[in-house]
N, C-alpha and C positions, 0 to 999 in steps of 0.2 A: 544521526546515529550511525555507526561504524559495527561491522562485523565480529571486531574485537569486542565490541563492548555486548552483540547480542552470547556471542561464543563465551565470554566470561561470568555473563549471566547464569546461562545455563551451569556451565562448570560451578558454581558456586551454590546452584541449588542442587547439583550431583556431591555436593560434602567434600569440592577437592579445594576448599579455602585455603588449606595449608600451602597448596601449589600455586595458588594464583597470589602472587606481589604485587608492589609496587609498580616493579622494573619491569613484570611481563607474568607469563605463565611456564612453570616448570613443567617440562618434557617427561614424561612415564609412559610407562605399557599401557596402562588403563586412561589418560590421556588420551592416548594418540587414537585410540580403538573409539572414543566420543569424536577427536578431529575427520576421521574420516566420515562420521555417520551425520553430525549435526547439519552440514549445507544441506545433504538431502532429505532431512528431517524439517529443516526450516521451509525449504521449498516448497512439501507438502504442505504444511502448517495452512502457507499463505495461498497455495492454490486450491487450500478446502474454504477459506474467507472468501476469495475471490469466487467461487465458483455457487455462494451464496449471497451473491450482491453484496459482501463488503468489501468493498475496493479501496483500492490504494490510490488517492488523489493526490495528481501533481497538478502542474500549472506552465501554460507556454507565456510569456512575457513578446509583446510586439512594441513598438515606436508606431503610433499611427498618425501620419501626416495630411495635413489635408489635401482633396485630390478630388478632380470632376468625378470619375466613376468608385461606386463602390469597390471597396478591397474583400479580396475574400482569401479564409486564410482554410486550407485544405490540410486538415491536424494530419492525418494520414502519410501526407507527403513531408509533413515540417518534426514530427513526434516519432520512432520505431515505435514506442510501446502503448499507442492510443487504443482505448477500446471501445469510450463512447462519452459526450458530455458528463462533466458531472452534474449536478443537482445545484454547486455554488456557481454555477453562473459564468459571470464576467464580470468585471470593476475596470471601470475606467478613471486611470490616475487616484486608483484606492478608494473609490468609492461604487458602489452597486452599479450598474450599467444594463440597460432591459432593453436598448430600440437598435436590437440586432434579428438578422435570420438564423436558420440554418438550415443545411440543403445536404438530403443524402446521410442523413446522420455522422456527417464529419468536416463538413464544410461551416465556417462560420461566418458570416455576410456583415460587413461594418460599413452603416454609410459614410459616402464620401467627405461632407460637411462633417465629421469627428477627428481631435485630434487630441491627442494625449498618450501615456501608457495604457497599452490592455492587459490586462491578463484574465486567461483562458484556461479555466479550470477543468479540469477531465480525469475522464476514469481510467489507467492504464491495465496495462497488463499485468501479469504476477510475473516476474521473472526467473528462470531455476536460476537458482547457486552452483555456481562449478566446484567442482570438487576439490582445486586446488584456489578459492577467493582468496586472494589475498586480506590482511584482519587492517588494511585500511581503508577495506572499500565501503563507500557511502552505501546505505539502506535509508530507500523511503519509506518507511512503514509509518502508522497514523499511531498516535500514544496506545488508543484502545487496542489496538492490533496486538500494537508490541507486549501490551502487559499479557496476554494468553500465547500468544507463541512461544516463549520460551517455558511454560507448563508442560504444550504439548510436547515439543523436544523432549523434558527431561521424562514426563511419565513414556517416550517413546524410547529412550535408551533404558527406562529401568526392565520395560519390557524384554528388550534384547539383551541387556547385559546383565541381570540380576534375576534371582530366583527366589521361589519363595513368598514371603512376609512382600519383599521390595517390588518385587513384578506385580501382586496383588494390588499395591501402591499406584504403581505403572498406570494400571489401569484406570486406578482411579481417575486418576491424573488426566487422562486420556477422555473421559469420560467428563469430569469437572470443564476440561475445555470445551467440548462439545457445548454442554449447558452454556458454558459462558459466551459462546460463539453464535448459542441461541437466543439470547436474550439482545447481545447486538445487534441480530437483525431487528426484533424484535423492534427492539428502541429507537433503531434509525427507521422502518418503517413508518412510525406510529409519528416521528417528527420530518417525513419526507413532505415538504409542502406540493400543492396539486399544482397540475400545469394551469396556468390560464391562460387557452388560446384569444386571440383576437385576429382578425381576419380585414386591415384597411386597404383598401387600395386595390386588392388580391393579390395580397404580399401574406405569407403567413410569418406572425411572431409571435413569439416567447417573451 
């Protein structure tokens, strides 16, 4: 998903259909007044998610070759926006992968005997939006994310820029995401599976 398409979103639940085409979106006063406000309205959106354990999951991609000593891939050093594993793991060569460490909450430990693609699922950062994003820059947001983010945007502009009947709206709106942002956790909690430790060797794994 692209910035364009979350920015056209919104505008389209602001009632500015008639401006938004084909070929692009038409330039007005009242436009431009939601261009300036939406990145930092978005930004907030995703750092009230993130900031209640629903995060935005990416994924680091390695070539792991075979090799006497274990590899260890230190997220911190290889990722800017790492904030901590996710919950999905590792797959090796697209399939679940379990006979790993980790160390330090960011280090992840592959023995030397494996060789295939990994991929390294994790929890990043929220990242602000600048104020001048260009509308083709890539967002990773998760489908759940995306469907209540752009709620909260539009009841946050009706806020600021309408009165009345619309602002009361605002709120709601405001309020409906909340809710909805509650039950997310909600439901990722209640389907987060439990760690099971085991302890061989006096190696700790996951």
């Amino acid at each position: 998903m692209t910035y364009y398409e979350l920015k056209r979103n919104v505008l389209l639940r602001m009632g500015e259909g008639a401006n938004v085409t084909a070929s692009g979106i038409n330039s007005t006063s009242v436009i431009e007044n939601y261009n300036k406000a939406i990145p930092m309205l978005a930004s907030e959106g995703l750092a009230m998610c993130a900031a209640t354990a629903i995060y935005i999951v990416k994924s680091y991609d390695a070539v792991k070759i075979l090799s006497e000593n274990d590899i260890r891939y230190d997220m911190r050093a290889l990722v800017s926006d790492f904030y901590s594993f996710s919950k999905d793991g590792i797959t090796l060569d697209n399939e679940p992968y379990n006979d790993y460490r980790t160390e330090a909450d960011k280090i992840i430990i592959i023995p030397g005997d494996v060789s295939g693609t990994i991929k390294i699922y994790y929890n990043a950062y929220t990242t602000r939006l600048a104020d001048n994003i260009a509308d083709g820059t890539a967002l990773t947001i998760d489908p759940e994310i995306y469907a209540i983010i752009p709620m909260y945007i539009e009841g946050r502009l009706r806020i600021m820029y309408d009165y009345g009947n619309n602002s009361d709206y605002g709120l709601s709106l405001v309020n409906e995401f909340e809710q909805r942002r509650a039950e997310l956790i909600a439901e990722r909690n209640k389907n987060s599976p439990r760690l099971s430790v085991v302890i061989p060797k006096g190696r700790l794994r996951i």
